[in-house]
Steps between C-alpha positions, in 0.01 A plus 500: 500500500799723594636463181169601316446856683778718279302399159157579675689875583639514117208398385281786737754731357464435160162487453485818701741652243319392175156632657720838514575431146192387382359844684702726303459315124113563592566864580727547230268367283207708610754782459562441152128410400372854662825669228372319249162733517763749335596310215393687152208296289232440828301736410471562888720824552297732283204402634638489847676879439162601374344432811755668683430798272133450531516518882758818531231704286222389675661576846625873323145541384349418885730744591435782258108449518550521948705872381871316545479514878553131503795512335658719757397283757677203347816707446524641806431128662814370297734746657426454828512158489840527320637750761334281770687160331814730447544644865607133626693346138698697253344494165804306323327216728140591533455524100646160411320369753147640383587425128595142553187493719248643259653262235470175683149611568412541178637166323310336839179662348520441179602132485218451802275703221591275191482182738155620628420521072667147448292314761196626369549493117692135506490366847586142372788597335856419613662817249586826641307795352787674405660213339150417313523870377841458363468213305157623363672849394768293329279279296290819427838680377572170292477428102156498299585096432241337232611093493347359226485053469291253709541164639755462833766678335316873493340439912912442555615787353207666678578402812881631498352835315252553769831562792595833233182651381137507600387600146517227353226359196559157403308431176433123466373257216209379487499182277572208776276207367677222719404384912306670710482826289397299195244345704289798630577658134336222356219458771373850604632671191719749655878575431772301649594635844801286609760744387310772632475363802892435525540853462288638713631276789842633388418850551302408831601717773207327740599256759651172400215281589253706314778452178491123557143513519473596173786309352327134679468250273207236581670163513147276536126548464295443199510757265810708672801299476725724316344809563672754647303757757592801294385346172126469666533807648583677216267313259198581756540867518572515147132319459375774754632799390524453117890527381782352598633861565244564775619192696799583527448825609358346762732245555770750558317673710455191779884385409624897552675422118815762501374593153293387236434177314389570148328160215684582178113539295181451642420225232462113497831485359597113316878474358595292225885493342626384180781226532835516285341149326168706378283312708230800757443418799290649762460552901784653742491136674526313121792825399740424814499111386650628145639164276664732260640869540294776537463729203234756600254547711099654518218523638084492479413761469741673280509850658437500841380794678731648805396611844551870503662444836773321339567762248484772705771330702756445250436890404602602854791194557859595596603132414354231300596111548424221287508187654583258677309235362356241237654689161188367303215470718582743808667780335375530131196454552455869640659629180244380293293763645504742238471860765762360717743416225478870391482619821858352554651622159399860636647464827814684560565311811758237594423174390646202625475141409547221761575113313453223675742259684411184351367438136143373490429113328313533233466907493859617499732204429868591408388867580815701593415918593578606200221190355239666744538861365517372140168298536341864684630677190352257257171518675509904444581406155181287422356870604692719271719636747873491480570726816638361792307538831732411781843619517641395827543126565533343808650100564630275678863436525648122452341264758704299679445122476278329739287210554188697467686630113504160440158411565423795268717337202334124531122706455673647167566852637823698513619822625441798286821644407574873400751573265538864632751623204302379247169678634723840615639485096096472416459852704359250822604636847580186682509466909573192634482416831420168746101458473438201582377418850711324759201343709225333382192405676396214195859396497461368126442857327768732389327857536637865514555640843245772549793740703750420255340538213299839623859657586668391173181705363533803737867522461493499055221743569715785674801407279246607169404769713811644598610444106176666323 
């Protein structure tokens, strides 16, 4: 026992002297967090200053309207109070001492205030108000992004974009034909929600749960098995409201969508593609399942109609990406929307295209980047249109070899690779950079990393912006 009593005392000591420490992180902290009210792009000091403002003039009104006499009172308070404080303590003390006083006083008050505000506004919340206000200021001050694709490669770029801008309008296709979407697009005649409902989950800034909610998949019951929450969701308010468009309004409304989700057209969309042996076939589902190389694609019917949302947002975007995603029936398929096409040859804005890390069986096979933007530039083609749209490309550097790379090459798929001299001689600016994502909850799926692959984006989009 004798031998135990020193490490009890150590022990007492030094939990005594990381309490201390612990004490004065928290006050620091707090500290910092009250200066941080100061910092410029709140929107709090104006409005704070203006109350000041507002106060002083009402006071100096009282004071004129009671004939000043006030006024005199209060001055003539102040000085005897100094020469009362002053008569025991010299000034050079007194002053500090009042001023560091007056200044604790008020950082007390205000970060009791902005508490007070927190508890009541978000009282669940874990975030500190100021720190809330920050990162909503800098998402406010960030680019006007449109991301233009569908299937899981647009919700991942999404979900990276989302930490660097909260104006964000993903426009998504609309021509799924295959699982769960196929099924309600067959059944209740409404357009295919799935990628929608990717994207919207993306952009979710609602509680997890609530996100998961909508992302469930049923895995029994009689009618539900492969149905995913979202996709009834979606497909029920679309039935109650009228339009796609509505329901997701609405939608984004319960998820608290940083953003907006925009279908490429409002119309019942059906692709079909020509294949390098002559032979047409049609369906998105039938199209991804390819036995011969993809010459062209369209669509039923031949001129779709855009949502003026989506127009209006690649009028107003700072930066336009293409992609990730199925070349032929994620990514094309918006370009065969006649308004949007345009829309995009007007733009003056940055446009970037994103390839993917893997070729696609039967869709892409032997694809390298330069394969991807020569089959893009063939589809403008088939339109009479020999301008190039994006200018900016961004891949994937070499992968390194793995198990899961090998799994890849025994389903027929290899890595995309980018022959960036070739593409920079074509008048191509190439960024490469590693995309592809370390973890990965499926375990059999190589997919882009949605941090990675948003700050390879953010970073080429200052670099054009520093050059232009």
């Amino acid at each position: 026992m004798k031998k135990k009593a020193p490490r009890r005392r150590k022990s007492s000591r030094w939990r005594k002297q990381h309490s201390r420490k612990t004490r004065k992180i928290d006050l620091l902290g707090r500290i910092q967090r009250a200066l941080a009210w100061l910092l410029p792009g709140l929107v709090i000091k104006r409005w704070m200053l203006t109350s000041g403002f507002g106060l002083m003039l009402a006071l100096l009104g009282a004071s004129i309207w009671a004939d000043l006499r006030p006024v005199y009172w209060v001055i003539e308070a102040i000085f005897f109070l100094i020469g009362l404080v002053t008569k025991f303590l010299p000034s050079s003390i007194t002053g500090p001492i009042v001023f560091c006083f007056g200044i604790a006083l008020l950082i007390w008050g205000q970060s009791r205030s902005f508490r007070s505000i927190q508890e009541a506004v978000a009282p669940s919340k874990d975030d500190v108000l100021i720190d809330v206000l920050r990162a909503k200021s800098k998402l406010n001050r960030g680019p006007n992004i449109v991301a233009i694709g569908g299937g899981t490669g647009l919700s991942t770029l999404l979900q990276g974009l989302k930490r660097y801008s909260s104006r964000i309008t993903a426009i998504v296709t609309v021509a799924d034909d295959g699982g769960s979407s196929g099924i309600l697009r067959r059944e209740l005649g409404v357009q295919p929600p799935g990628d929608i409902r990717n994207c919207l989950a993306a952009l979710s800034t609602e509680e997890s749960l609530l996100t998961k909610l909508f992302q469930y998949r049923f895995s029994s019951g009689t009618g539900l098995v492969g149905h995913s929450f979202g996709n009834l969701f979606l497909s029920a308010l679309t039935s109650i409201t009228g339009n796609l468009e509505t329901a997701i309004t609405a939608s984004s409304s319960v998820l608290a969508v940083q953003g907006q989700v925009v279908p490429a057209t409002n119309a019942d969309v059906r692709l079909w593609a020509e294949l390098e042996n002559g032979e047409r076939i049609e369906g998105e589902s039938a199209i991804s399942h390819a036995r011969s190389p993809i010459a062209r694609i369209g669509c039923y019917p031949n001129h779709p109609p855009a949502l003026p949302s989506a127009i209006e947002a690649i009028e107003n975007a700072e930066l336009i990406i293409f992609g990730p995603g199925s070349l032929y029936t994620s990514l094309l398929p918006n370009l065969l929307v006649p308004e949007i096409l345009q829309a995009l040859l007007r733009s003056n804005a940055p446009k970037f295209y994103i390839c993917n890390l893997m070729t696609q069986p039967g869709e892409t096979d032997g694809l390298d980047v330069t394969g991807h933007i020569r089959a893009i530039e063939a589809q403008l083609a088939s339109f009479g249109i020999t301008r190039r749209i994006f200018n900016v490309i961004i891949a994937q550097k070499a992968l390194a070899q793995s198990p899961l790379l090998d799994y890849y090459f025994s389903r027929g798929s290899v890595p995309v690779k980018c022959d960036s001299n070739s593409l920079r001689l074509n008048g191509y600016k190439v960024f490469s950079a590693s995309l592809q994502a370390t973890k990965n909850n499926s375990g059999s799926v190589l997919r882009h990393d949605p941090r990675r692959l948003s700050l390879a984006v953010i970073r080429a989009y200052k670099k054009e912006k520093r050059e232009n």
